[in-house]
N, C-alpha and C positions, 0 to 999 in steps of 0.2 A: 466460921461459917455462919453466914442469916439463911434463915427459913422464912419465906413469903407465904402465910396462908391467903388463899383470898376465896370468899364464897361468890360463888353461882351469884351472877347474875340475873335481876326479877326476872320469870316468866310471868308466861299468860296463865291463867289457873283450868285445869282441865276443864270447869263448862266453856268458855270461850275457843279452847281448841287441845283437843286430847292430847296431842304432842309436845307441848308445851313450849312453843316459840319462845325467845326472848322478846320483851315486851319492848315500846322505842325506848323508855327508861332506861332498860336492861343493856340494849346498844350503846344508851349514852353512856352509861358506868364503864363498861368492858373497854370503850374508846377511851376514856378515863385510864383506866389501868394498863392499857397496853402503852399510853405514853410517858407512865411512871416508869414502865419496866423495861423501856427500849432502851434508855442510857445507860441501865445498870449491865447491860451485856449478860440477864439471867440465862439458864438453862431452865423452860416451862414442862415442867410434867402434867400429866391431869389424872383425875379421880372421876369415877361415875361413868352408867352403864346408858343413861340417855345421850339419845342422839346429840342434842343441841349441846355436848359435856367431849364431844369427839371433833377436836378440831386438830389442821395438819402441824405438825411437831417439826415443820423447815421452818426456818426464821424467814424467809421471805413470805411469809403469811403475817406476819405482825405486823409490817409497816404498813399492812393497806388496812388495818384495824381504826389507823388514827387518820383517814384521809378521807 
């Protein structure tokens, strides 16, 4: 079995916006990672109680990650 950690993508820092968007950086990495992990045919769980850390758990959410 491999275990993939991968940390949070930059956000914005709370003075710029209290919710803490990903920042375009943070897009570009995540777009990054989703097309390392499309071939591998992973199963993605997540960790974390902020909004931007809640994303949908269908694999048809991933391929529009990289497009």
């Amino acid at each position: 079995m491999k275990l993939y950690l991968v940390q949070h993508a930059k956000a914005a820092s709370k003075e710029v916006d209290p919710e803490r968007p990903l920042t375009e950086e943070g897009h570009r990495d995540i777009q990054k990672v989703a097309a390392f992990i499309r071939p591998l045919n992973l199963c993605v769980d997540y960790c974390g109680t902020a909004a931007r850390n809640v994303l949908p758990r269908q694999p048809s959410f991933w391929p529009k990650l990289s497009r």
